[in-house]
C-alpha positions, -999 to 999 in steps of 0.1 A, spaced: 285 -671 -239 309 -695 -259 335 -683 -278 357 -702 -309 379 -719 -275 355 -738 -255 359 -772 -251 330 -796 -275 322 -766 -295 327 -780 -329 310 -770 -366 280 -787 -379 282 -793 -415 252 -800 -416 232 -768 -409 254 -753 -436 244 -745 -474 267 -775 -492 269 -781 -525 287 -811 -530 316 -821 -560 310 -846 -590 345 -862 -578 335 -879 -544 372 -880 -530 374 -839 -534 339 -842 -510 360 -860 -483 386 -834 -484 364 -802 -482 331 -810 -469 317 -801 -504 316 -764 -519 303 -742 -486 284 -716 -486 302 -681 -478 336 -693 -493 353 -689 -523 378 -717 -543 406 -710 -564 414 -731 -596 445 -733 -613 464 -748 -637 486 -752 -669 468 -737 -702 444 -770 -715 450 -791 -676 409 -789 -681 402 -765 -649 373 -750 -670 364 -784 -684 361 -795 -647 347 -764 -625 319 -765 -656 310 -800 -648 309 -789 -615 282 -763 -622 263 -790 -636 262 -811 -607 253 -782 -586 225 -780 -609 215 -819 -606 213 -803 -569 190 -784 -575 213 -750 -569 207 -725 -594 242 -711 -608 257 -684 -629 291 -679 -650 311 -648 -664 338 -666 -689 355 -637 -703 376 -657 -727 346 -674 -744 317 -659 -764 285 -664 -746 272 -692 -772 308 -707 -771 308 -713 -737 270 -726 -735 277 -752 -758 309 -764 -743 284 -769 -709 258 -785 -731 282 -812 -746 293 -823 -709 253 -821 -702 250 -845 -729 275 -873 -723 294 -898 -748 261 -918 -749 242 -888 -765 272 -871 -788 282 -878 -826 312 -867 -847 309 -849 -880 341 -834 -901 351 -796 -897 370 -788 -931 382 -760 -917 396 -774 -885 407 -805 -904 391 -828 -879 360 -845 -865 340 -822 -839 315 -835 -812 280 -823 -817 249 -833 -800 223 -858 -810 191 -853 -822 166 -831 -799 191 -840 -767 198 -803 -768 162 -792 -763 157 -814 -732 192 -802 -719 180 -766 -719 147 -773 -704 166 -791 -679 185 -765 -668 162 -736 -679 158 -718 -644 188 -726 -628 216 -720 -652 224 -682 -659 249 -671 -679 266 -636 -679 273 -628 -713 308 -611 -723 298 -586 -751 304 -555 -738 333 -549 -714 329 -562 -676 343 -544 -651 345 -557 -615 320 -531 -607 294 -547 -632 301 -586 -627 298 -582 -589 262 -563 -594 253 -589 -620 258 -616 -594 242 -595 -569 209 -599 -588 217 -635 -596 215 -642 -566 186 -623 -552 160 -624 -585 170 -663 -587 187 -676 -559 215 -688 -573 241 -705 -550 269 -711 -570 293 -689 -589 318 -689 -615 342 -666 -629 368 -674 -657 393 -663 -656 403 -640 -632 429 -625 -655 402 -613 -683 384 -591 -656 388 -553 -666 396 -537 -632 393 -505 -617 422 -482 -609 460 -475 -630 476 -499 -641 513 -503 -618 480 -515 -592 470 -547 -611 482 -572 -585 466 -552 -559 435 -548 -579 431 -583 -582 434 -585 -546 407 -564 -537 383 -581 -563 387 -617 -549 384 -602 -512 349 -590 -526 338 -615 -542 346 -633 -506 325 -609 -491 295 -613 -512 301 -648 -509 292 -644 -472 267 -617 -471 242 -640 -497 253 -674 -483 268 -688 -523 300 -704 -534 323 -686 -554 344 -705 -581 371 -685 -596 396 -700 -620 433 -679 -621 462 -690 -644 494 -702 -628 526 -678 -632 548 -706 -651 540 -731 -675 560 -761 -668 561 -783 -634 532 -791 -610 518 -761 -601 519 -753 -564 498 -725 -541 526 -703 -547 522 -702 -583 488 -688 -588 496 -655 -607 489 -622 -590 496 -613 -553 501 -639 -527 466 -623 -513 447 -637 -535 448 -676 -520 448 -662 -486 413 -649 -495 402 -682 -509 393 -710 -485 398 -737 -510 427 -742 -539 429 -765 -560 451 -773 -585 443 -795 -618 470 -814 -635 472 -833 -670 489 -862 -662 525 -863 -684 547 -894 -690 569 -877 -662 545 -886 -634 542 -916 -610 526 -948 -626 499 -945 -602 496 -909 -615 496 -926 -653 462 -944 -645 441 -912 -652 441 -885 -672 435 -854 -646 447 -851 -609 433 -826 -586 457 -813 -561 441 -799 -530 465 -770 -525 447 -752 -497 
């Protein structure tokens, strides 16, 4: 019998269930999104984590990986057309004038839309946040996800807007026990879990440390990543884009 010790007993990538990033240096540092795990996003309010992890759903689906979302801070609709527009692309989008927001807003052209949702018809399901989801409910709405249409890739955002069981004085702990099952049902139906958690301050580079919640909660995740707006502050390597990934864990 081998055991994790033995000499030239190593892991083979390949035999596992991959699904692999839209940023190709973020590949090379993971191995791709893995089956069985869970990664932690994080960032300062507008960095773009949910900009990014939904172009990441996207790619999964290019894949060929069926996915689901919970987004508990946007309507259903909202956050369907914020995934359509990153479907569509700057080749495909136009501008027209909001009078109420003052300013131009991106819409897509023509019957783009239609072919976007055929596209993604069977492999893109989204839970819906009109009635209030408990961790009870989002974990058995995933649970069928996965089993009626073998989805393999998860996300929930955020992990703050979840309605937990249990008082109140046990947030932190709740919190806790939701990511350690949504690690667990990560591993018992072979899909990755993408769960994006605000950071605890708002100014500075966010670190592992500063994910909010108990420390528990990035010792569940196998993966943390942090996404960062670049400022005028940073390096002027740093100032040739306009989003850095940190790899935090």
């Amino acid at each position: 019998m081998n055991t994790p010790t033995d000499r030239g007993l190593s892991l083979d990538y390949e035999g596992l269930t991959r699904i692999k990033s839209s940023a190709n240096k973020l590949n090379k540092y993971v191995a791709g999104y893995i089956g069985g795990q869970i990664s932690i996003w994080t960032g300062d309010s507008g960095s773009g984590k949910s900009t990014f992890v939904g172009q990441e759903l996207l790619e999964a689906i290019e894949q060929g990986f069926p996915v689901c979302a919970y987004s508990g801070e946007l309507p259903g609709p909202v956050f369907r057309y914020w995934i359509d527009l990153q479907a569509a692309g700057h080749s495909h989008l136009s501008y027209k004038f909001d009078k109420l927001k003052g300013e131009d807003v991106p819409y897509i052209k023509g019957d783009v839309t239609n072919l976007i949702r055929g596209w993604y018809a069977d492999k893109f399901y989204l839970c819906d946040n009109y009635n209030e989801v408990t961790e009870s409910t989002i974990l058995d709405l995933f649970r069928y996800a996965a089993m009626r249409h073998d989805c393999k890739v998860f996300l929930i955002d955020n992990l703050m807007s979840m309605t937990l069981d249990g008082p109140d004085s046990d947030y932190y702990r709740q919190q806790s026990a939701f990511v350690q099952q949504c690690k667990q049902f990560a591993q018992n139906y072979d899909v990755h879990v993408h769960i994006v958690a605000h950071p605890r301050k708002s100014e500075g580079r966010v670190t592992k440390a500063d994910v909010a919640g108990s420390k528990n909660i990035t010792n569940w995740a196998d993966n943390v990543f942090g996404v960062h707006r670049v400022k005028d502050s940073d390096s002027e390597e740093e100032k040739k884009h306009d989003t850095i990934i940190d790899v935090l864990k």
